[in-house]
N, C-alpha and C positions, 0 to 999 in steps of 0.2 A: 281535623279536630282543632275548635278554637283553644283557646289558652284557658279558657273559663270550663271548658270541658275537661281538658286535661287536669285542672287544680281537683276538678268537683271526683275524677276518676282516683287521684291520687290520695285525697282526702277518703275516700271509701275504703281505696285499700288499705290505710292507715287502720284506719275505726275496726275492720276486720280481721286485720292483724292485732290489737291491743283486747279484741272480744276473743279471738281464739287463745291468746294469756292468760284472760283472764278465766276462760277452764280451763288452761290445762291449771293453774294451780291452784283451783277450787279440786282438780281432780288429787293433786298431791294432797290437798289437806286433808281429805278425804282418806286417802291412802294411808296418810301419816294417823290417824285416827283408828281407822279400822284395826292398824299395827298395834297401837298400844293398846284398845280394847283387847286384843289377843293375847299379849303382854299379860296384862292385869290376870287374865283366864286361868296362864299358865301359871301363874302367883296361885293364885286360889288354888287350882288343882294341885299344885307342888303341895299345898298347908293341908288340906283335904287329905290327901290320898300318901302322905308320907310314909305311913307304912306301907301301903302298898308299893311302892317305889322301893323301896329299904330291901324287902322279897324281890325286887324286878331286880335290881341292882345284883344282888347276892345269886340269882337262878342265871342274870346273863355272864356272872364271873365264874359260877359252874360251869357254864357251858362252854366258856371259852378254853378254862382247862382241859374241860373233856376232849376238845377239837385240837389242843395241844397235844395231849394225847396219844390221841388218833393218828396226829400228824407225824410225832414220835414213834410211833410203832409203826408205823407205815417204814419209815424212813431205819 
């Protein structure tokens, strides 16, 4: 291999290596987007659905007594 070969070899894998950078953090930004589109979701749904949540809340605090309980009279 001449010298002009080797530069033109090195130069490519340069270029391939700064285009494979450049998705992965086209993919981060991506990531990072989808994340707070999610984010915002669970905002909405929290303000939405707050009573429902309030009953979710209050039935999973029953039920963990009840399973205290249990656990109680088991024991």
């Amino acid at each position: 291999m001449t010298e002009e070969e080797e530069e033109e070899e090195e130069e490519e894998e340069e270029e391939e290596e700064e285009e494979e950078e450049e998705e992965e953090e086209e993919e981060e930004e991506e990531e990072e987007e989808e994340e707070e589109e999610k984010e915002e979701e669970k905002e909405e749904c929290t303000v939405q659905d707050l009573p429902n949540l309030m009953t979710h809340t209050h039935s999973s605090r029953h039920t963990k007594q009840h399973k205290t309980q249990i656990l109680h009279d088991f024991l």
